[in-house]
PDB file of N, CA, C and O in Angstrom, chain B, residues numbered from 101:
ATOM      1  N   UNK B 101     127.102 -27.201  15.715  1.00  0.00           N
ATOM      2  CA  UNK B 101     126.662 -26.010  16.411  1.00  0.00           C
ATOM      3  C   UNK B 101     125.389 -26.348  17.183  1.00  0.00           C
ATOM      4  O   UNK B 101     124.680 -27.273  16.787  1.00  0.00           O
ATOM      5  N   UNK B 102     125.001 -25.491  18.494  1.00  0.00           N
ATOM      6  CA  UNK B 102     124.253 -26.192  18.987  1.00  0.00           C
ATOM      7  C   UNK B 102     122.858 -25.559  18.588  1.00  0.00           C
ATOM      8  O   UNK B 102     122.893 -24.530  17.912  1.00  0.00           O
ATOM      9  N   UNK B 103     122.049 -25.910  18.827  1.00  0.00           N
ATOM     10  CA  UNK B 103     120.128 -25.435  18.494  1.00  0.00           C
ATOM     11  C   UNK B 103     120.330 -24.238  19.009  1.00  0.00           C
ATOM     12  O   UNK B 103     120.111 -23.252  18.304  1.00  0.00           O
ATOM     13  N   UNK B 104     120.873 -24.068  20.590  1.00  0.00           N
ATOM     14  CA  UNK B 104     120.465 -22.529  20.649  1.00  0.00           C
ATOM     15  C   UNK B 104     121.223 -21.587  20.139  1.00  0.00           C
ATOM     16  O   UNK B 104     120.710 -20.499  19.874  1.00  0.00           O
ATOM     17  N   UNK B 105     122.538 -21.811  19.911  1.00  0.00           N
ATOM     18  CA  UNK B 105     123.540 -20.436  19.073  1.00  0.00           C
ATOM     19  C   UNK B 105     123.121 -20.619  17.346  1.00  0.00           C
ATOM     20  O   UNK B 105     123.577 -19.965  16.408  1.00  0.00           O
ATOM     21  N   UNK B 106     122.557 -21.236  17.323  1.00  0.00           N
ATOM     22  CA  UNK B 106     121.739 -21.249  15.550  1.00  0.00           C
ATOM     23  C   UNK B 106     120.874 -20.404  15.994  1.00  0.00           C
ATOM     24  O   UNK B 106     121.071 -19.246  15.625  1.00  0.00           O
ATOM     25  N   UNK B 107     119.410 -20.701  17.089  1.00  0.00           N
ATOM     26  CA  UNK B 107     118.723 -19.853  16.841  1.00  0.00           C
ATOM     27  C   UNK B 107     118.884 -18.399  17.397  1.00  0.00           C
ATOM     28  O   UNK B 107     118.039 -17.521  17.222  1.00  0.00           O
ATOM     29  N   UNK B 108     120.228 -18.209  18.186  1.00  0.00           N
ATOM     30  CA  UNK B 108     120.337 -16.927  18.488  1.00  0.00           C
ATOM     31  C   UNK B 108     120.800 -15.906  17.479  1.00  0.00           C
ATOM     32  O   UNK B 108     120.614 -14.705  17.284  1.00  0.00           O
ATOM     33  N   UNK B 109     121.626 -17.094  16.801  1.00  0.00           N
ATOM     34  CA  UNK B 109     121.771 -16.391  14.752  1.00  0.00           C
ATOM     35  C   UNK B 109     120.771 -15.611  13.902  1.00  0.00           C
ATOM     36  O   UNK B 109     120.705 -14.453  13.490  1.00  0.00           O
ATOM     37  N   UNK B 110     119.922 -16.854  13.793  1.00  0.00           N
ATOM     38  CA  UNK B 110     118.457 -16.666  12.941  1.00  0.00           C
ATOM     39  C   UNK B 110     117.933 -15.139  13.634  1.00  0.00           C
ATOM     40  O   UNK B 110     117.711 -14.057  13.092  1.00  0.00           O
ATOM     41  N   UNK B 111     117.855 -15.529  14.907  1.00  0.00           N
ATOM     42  CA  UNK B 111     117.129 -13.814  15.740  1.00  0.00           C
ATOM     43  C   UNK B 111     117.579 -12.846  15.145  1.00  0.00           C
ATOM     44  O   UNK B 111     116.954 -12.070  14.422  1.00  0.00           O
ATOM     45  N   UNK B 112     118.735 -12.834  15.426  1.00  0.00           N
ATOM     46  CA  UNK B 112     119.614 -11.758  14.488  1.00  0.00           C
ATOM     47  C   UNK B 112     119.627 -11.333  13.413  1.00  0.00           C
ATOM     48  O   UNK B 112     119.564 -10.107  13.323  1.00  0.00           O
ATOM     49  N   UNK B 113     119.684 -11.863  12.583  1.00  0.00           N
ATOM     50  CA  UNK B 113     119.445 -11.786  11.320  1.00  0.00           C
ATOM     51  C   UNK B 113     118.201 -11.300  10.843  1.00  0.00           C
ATOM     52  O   UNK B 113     118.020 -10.290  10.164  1.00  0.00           O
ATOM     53  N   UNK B 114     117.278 -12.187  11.301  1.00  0.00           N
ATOM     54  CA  UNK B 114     115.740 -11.582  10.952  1.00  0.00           C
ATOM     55  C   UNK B 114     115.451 -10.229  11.543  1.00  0.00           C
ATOM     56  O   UNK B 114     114.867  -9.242  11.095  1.00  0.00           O
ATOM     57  N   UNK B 115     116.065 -10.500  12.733  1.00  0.00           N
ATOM     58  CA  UNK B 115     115.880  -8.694  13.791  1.00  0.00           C
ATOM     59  C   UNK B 115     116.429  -7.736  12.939  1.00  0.00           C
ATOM     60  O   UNK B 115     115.873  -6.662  12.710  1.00  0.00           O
ATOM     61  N   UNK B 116     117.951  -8.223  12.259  1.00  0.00           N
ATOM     62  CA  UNK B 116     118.410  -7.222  11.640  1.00  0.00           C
ATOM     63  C   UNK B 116     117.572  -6.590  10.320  1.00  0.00           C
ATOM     64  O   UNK B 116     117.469  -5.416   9.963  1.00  0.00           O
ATOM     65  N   UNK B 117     116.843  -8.199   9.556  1.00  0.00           N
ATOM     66  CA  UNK B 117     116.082  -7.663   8.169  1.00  0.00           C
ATOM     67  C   UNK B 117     114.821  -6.789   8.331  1.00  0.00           C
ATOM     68  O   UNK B 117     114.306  -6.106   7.446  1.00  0.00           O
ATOM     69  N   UNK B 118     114.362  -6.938   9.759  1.00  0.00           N
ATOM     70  CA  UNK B 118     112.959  -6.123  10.272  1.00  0.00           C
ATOM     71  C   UNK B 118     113.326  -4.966  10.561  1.00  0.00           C
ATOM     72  O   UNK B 118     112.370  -4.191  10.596  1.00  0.00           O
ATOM     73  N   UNK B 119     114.563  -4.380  10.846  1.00  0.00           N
ATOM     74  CA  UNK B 119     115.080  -3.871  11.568  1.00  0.00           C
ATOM     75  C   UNK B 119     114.044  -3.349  13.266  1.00  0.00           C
ATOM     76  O   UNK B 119     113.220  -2.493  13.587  1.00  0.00           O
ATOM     77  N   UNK B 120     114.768  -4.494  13.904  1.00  0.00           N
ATOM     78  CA  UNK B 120     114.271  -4.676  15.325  1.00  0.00           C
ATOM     79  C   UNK B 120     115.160  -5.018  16.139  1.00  0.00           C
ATOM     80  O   UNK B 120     116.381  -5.054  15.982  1.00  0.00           O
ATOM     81  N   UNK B 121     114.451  -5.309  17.143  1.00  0.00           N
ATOM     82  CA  UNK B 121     115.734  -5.886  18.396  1.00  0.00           C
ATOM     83  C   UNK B 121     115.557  -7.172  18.146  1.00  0.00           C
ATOM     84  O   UNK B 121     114.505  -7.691  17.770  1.00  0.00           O
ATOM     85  N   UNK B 122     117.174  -8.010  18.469  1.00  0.00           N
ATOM     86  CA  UNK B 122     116.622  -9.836  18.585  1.00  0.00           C
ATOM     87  C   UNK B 122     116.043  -9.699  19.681  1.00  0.00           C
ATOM     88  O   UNK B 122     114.923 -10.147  19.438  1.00  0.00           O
ATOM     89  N   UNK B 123     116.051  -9.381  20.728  1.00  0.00           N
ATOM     90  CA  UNK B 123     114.595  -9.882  21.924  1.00  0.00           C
ATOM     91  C   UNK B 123     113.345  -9.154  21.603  1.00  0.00           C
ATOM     92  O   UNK B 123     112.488  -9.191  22.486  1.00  0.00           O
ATOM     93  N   UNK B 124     113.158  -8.720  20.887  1.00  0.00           N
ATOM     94  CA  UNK B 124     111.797  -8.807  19.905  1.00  0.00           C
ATOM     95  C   UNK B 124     111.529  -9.636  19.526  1.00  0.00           C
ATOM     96  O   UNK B 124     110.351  -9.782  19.850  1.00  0.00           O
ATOM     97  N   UNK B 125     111.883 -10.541  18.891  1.00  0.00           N
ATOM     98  CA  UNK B 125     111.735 -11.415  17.831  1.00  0.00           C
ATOM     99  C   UNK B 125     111.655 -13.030  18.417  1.00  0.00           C
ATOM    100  O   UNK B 125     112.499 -13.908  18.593  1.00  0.00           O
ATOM    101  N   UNK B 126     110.144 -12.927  18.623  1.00  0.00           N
ATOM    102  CA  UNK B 126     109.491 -14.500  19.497  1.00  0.00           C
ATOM    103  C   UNK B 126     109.856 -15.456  18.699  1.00  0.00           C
ATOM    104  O   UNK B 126     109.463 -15.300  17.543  1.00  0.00           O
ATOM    105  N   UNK B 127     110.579 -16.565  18.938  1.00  0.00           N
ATOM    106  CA  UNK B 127     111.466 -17.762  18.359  1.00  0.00           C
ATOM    107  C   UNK B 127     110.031 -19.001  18.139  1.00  0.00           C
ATOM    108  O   UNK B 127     110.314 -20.077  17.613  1.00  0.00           O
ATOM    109  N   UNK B 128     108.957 -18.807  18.457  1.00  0.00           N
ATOM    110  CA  UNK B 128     107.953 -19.613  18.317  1.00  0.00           C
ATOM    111  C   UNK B 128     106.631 -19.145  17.584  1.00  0.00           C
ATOM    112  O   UNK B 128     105.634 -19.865  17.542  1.00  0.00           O
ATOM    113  N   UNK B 129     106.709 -17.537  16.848  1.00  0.00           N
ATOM    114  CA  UNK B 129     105.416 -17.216  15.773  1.00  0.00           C
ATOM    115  C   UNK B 129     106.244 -17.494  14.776  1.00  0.00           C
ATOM    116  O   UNK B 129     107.474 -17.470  14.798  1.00  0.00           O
ATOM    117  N   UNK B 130     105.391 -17.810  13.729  1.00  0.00           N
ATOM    118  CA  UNK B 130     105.858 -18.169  12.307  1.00  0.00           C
ATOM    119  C   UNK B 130     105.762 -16.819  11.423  1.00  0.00           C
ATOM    120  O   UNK B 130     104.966 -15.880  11.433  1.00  0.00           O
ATOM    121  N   UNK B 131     107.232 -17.201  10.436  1.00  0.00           N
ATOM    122  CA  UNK B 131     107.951 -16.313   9.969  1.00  0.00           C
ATOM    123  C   UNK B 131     106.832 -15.035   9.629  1.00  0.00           C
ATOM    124  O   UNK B 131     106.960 -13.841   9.900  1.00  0.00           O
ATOM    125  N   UNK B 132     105.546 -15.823   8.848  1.00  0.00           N
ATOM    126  CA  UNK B 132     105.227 -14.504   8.307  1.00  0.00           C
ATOM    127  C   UNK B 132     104.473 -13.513   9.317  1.00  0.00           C
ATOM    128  O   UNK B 132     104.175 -12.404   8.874  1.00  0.00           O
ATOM    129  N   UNK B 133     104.183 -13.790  10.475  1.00  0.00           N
ATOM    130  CA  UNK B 133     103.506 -12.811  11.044  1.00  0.00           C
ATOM    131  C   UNK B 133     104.473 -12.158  12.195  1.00  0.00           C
ATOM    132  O   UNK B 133     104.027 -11.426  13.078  1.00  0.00           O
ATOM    133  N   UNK B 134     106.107 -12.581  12.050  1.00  0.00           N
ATOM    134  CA  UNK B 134     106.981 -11.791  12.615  1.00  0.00           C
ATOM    135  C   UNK B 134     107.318 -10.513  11.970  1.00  0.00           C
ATOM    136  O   UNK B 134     107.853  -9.575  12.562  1.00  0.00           O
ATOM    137  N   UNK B 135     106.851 -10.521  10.244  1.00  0.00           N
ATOM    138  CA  UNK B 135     106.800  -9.307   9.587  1.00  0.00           C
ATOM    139  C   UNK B 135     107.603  -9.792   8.289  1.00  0.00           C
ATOM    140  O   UNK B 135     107.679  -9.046   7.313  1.00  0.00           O
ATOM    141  N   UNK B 136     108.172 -10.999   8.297  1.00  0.00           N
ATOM    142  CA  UNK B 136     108.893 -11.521   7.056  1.00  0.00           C
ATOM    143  C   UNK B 136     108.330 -11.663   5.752  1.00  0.00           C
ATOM    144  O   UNK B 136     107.555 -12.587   5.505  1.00  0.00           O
ATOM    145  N   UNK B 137     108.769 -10.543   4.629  1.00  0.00           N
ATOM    146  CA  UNK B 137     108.104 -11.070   3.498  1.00  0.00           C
ATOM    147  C   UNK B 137     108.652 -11.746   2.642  1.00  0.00           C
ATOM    148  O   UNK B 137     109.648 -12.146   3.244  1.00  0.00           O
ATOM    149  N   UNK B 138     108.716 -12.359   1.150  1.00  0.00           N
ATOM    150  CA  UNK B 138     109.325 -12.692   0.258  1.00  0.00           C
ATOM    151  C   UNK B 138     110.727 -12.304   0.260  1.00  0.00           C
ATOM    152  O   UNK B 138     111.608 -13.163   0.292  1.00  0.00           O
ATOM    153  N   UNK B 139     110.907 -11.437   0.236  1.00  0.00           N
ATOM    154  CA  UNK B 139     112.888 -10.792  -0.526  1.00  0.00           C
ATOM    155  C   UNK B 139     113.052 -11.137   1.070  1.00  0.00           C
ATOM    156  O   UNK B 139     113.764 -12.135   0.960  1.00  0.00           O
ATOM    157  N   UNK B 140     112.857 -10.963   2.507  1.00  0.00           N
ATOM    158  CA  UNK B 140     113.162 -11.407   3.489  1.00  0.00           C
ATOM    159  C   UNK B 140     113.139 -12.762   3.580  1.00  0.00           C
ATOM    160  O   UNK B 140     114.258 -13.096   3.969  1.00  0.00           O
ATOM    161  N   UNK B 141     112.500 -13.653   3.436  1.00  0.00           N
ATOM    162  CA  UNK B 141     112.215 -14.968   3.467  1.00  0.00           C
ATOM    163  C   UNK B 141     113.538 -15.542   2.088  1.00  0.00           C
ATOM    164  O   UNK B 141     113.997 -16.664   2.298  1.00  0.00           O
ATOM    165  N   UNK B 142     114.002 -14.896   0.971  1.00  0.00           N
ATOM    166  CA  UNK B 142     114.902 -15.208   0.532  1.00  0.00           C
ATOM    167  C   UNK B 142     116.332 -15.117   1.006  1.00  0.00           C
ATOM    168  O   UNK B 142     117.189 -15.994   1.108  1.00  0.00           O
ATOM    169  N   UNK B 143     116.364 -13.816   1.272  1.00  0.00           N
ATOM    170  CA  UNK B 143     117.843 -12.984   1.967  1.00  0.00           C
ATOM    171  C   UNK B 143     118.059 -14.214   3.419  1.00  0.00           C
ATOM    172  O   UNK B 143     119.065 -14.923   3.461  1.00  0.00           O
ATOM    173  N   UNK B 144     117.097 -14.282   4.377  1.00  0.00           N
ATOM    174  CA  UNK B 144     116.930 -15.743   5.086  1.00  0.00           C
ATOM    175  C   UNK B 144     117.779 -16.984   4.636  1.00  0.00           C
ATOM    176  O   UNK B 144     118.800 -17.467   5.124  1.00  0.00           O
ATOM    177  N   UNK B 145     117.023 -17.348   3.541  1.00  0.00           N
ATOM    178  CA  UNK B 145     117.694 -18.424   3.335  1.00  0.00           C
ATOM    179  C   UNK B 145     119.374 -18.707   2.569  1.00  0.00           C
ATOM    180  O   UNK B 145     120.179 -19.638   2.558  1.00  0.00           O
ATOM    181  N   UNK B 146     119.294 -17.160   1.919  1.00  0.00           N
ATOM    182  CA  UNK B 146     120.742 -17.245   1.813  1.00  0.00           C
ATOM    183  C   UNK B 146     122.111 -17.000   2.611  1.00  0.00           C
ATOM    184  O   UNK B 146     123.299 -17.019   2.287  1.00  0.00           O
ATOM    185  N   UNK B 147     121.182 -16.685   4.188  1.00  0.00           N
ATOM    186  CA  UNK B 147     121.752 -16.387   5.127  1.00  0.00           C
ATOM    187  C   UNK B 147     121.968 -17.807   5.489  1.00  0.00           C
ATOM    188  O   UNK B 147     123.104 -18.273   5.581  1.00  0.00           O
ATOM    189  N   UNK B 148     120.860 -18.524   5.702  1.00  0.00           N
ATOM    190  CA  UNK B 148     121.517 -19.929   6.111  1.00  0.00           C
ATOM    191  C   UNK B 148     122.639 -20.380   5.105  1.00  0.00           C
ATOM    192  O   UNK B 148     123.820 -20.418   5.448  1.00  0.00           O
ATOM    193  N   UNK B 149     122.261 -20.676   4.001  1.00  0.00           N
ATOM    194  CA  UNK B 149     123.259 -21.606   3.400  1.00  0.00           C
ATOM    195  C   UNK B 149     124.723 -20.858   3.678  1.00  0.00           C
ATOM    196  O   UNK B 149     125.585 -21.688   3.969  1.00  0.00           O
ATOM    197  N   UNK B 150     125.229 -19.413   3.654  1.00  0.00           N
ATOM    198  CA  UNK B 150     126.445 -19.287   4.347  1.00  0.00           C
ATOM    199  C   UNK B 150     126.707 -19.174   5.408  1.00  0.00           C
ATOM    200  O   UNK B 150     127.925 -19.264   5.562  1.00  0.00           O
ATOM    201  N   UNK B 151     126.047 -18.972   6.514  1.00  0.00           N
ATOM    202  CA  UNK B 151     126.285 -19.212   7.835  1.00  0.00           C
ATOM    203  C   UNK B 151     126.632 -20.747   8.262  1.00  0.00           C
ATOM    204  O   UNK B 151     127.694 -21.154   8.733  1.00  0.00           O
ATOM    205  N   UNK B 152     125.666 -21.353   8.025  1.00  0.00           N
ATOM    206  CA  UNK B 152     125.638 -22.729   8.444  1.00  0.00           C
ATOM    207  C   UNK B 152     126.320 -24.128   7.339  1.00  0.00           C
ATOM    208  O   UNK B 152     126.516 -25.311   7.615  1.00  0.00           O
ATOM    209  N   UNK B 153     126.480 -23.567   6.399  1.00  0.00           N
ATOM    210  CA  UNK B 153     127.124 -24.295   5.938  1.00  0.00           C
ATOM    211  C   UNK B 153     126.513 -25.509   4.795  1.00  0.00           C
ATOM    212  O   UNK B 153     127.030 -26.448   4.189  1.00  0.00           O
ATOM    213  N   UNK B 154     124.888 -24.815   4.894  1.00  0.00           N
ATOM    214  CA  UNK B 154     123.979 -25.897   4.254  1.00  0.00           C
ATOM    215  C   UNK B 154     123.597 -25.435   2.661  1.00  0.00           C
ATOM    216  O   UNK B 154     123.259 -24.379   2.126  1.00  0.00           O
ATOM    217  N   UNK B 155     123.869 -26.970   2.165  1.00  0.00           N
ATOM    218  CA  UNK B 155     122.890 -26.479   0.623  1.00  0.00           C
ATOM    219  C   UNK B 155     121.318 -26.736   1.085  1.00  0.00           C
ATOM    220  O   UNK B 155     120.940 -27.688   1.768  1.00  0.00           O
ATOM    221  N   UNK B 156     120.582 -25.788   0.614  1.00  0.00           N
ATOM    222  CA  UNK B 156     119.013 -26.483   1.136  1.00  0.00           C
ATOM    223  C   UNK B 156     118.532 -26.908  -0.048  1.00  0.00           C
ATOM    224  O   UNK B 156     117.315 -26.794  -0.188  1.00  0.00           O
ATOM    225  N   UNK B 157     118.954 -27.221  -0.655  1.00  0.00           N
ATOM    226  CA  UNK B 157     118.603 -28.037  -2.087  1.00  0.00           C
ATOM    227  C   UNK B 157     118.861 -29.109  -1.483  1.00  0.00           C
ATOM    228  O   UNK B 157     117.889 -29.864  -1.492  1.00  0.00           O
ATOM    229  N   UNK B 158     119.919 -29.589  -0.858  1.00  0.00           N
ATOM    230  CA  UNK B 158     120.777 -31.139  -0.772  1.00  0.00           C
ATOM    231  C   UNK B 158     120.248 -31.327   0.997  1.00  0.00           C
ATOM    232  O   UNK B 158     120.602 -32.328   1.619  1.00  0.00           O
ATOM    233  N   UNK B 159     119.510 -30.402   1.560  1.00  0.00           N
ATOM    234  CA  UNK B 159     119.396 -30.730   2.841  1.00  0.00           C
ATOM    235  C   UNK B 159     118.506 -31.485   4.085  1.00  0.00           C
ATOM    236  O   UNK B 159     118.668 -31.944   5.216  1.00  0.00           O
ATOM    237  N   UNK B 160     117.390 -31.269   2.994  1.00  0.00           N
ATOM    238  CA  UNK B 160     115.980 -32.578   3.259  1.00  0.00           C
ATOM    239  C   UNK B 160     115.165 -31.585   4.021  1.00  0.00           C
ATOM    240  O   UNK B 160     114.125 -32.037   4.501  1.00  0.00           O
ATOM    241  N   UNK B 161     115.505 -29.938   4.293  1.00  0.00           N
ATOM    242  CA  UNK B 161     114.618 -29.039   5.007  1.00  0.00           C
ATOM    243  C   UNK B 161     113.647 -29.119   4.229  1.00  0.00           C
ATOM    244  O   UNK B 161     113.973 -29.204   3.045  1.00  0.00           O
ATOM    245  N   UNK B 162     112.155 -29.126   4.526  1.00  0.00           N
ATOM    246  CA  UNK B 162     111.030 -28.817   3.904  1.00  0.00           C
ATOM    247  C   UNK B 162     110.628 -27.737   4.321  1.00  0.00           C
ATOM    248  O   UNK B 162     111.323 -27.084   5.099  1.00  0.00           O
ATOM    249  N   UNK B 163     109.638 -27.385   3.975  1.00  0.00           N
ATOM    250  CA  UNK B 163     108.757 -26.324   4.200  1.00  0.00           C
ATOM    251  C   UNK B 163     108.403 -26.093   5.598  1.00  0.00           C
ATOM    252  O   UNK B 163     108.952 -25.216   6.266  1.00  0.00           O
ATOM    253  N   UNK B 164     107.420 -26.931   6.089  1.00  0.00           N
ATOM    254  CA  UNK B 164     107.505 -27.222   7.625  1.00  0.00           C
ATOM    255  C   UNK B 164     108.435 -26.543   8.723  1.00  0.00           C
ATOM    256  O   UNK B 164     108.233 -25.886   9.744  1.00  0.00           O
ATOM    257  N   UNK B 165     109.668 -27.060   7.959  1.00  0.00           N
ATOM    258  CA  UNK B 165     110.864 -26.829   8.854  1.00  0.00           C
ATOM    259  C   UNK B 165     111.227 -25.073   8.933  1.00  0.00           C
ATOM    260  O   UNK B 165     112.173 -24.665   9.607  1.00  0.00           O
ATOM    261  N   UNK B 166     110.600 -24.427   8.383  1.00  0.00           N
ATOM    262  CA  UNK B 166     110.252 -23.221   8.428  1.00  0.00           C
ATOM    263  C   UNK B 166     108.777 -22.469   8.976  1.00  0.00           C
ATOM    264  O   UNK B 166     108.223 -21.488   8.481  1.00  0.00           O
ATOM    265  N   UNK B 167     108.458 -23.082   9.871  1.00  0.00           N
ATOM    266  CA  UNK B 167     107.480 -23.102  10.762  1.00  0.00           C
ATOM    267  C   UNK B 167     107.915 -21.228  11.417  1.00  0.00           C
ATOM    268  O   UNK B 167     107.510 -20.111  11.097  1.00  0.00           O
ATOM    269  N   UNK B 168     108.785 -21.682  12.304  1.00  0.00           N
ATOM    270  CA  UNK B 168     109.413 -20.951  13.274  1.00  0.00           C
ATOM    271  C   UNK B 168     110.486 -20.662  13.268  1.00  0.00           C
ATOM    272  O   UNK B 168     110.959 -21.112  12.224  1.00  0.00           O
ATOM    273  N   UNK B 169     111.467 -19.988  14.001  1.00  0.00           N
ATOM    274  CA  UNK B 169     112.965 -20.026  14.376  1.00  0.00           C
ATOM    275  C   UNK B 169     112.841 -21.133  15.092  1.00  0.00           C
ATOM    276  O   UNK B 169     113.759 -21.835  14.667  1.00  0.00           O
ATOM    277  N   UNK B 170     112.455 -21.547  15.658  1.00  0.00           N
ATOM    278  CA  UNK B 170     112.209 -22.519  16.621  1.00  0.00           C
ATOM    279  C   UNK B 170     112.833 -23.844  16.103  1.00  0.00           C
ATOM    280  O   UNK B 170     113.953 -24.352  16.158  1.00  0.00           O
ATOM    281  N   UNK B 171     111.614 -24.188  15.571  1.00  0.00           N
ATOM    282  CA  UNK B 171     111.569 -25.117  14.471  1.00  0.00           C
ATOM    283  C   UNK B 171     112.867 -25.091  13.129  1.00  0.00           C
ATOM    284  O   UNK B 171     113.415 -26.018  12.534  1.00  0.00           O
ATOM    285  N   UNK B 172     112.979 -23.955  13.047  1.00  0.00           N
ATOM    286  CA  UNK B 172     114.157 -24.043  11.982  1.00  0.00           C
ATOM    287  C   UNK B 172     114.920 -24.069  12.790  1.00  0.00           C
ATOM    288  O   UNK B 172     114.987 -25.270  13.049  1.00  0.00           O
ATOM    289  N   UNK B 173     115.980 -23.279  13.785  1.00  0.00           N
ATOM    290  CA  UNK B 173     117.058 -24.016  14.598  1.00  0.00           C
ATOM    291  C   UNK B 173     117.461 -25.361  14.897  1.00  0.00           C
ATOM    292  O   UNK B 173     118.650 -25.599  15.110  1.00  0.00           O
ATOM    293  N   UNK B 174     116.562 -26.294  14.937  1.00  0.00           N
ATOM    294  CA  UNK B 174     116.109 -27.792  15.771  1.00  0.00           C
ATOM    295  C   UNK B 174     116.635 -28.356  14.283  1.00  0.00           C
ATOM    296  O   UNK B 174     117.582 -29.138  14.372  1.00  0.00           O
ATOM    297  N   UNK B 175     116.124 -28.053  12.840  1.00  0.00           N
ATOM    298  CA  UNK B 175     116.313 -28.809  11.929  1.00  0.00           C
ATOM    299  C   UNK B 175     117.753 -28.281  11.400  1.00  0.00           C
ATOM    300  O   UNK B 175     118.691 -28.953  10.971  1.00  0.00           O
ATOM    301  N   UNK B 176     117.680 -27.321  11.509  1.00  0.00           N
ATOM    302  CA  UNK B 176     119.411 -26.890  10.900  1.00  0.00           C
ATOM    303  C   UNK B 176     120.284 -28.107  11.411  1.00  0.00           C
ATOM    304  O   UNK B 176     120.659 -29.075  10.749  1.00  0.00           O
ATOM    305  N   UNK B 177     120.584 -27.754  13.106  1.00  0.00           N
ATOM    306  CA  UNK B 177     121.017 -28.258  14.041  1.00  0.00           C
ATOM    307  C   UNK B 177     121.778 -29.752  13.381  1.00  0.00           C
ATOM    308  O   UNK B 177     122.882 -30.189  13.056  1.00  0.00           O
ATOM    309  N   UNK B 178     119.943 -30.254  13.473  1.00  0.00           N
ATOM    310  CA  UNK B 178     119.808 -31.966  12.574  1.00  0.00           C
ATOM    311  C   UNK B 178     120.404 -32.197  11.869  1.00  0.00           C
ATOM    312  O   UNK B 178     120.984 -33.273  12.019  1.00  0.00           O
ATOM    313  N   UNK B 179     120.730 -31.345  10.525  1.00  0.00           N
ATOM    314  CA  UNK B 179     121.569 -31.339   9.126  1.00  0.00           C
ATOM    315  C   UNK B 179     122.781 -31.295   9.371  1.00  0.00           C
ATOM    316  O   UNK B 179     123.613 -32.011   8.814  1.00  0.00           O
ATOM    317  N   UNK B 180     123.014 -30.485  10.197  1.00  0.00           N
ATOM    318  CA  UNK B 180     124.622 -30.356  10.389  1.00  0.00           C
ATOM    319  C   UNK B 180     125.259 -31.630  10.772  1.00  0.00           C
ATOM    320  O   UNK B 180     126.340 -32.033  10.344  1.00  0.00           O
ATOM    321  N   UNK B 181     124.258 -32.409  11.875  1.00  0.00           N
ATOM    322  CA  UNK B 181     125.013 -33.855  12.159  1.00  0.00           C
ATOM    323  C   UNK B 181     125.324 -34.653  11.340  1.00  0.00           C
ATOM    324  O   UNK B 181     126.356 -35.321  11.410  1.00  0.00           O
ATOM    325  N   UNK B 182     124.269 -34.740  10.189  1.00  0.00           N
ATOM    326  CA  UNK B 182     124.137 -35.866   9.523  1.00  0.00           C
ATOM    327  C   UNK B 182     125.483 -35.853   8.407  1.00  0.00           C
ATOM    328  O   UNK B 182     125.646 -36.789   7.625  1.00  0.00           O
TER     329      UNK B 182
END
């Protein structure tokens, strides 16, 4: 899948957990000052592992890689190749 239909996912999703618009939702501030808290930042990640197909236990994402949507799109992306 490519970087940008991942991160047009992620928008979504998070837009949906804020309840906002995805063109609200700047793909380059980090998660927490888009309004993401804990039970969001979880519901998140269990959104990835069934969307995308990833264990993030088995996936080498760090912390980091949750910078941004930005930044998390780019690394999803990565995982999927490998």
């Amino acid at each position: 899948m490519k970087t940008d239909d991942i991160l047009l996912e992620l928008k979504s999703h998070v837009a949906f957990l804020l309840g906002a618009e995805p063109e609200g939702i700047a793909p380059d501030q980090p998660l927490h000052l888009l309004g993401l808290d804990s039970m969001g930042f979880v519901d998140l990640l269990v959104f990835i592992e069934k969307q995308f197909g990833l264990s993030l236990m088995n996936s080498g994402l760090s912390q980091d890689d949750f910078a941004s949507l930005s930044v998390l799109a780019e690394r999803i992306a990565g995982a999927q190749r490998q």
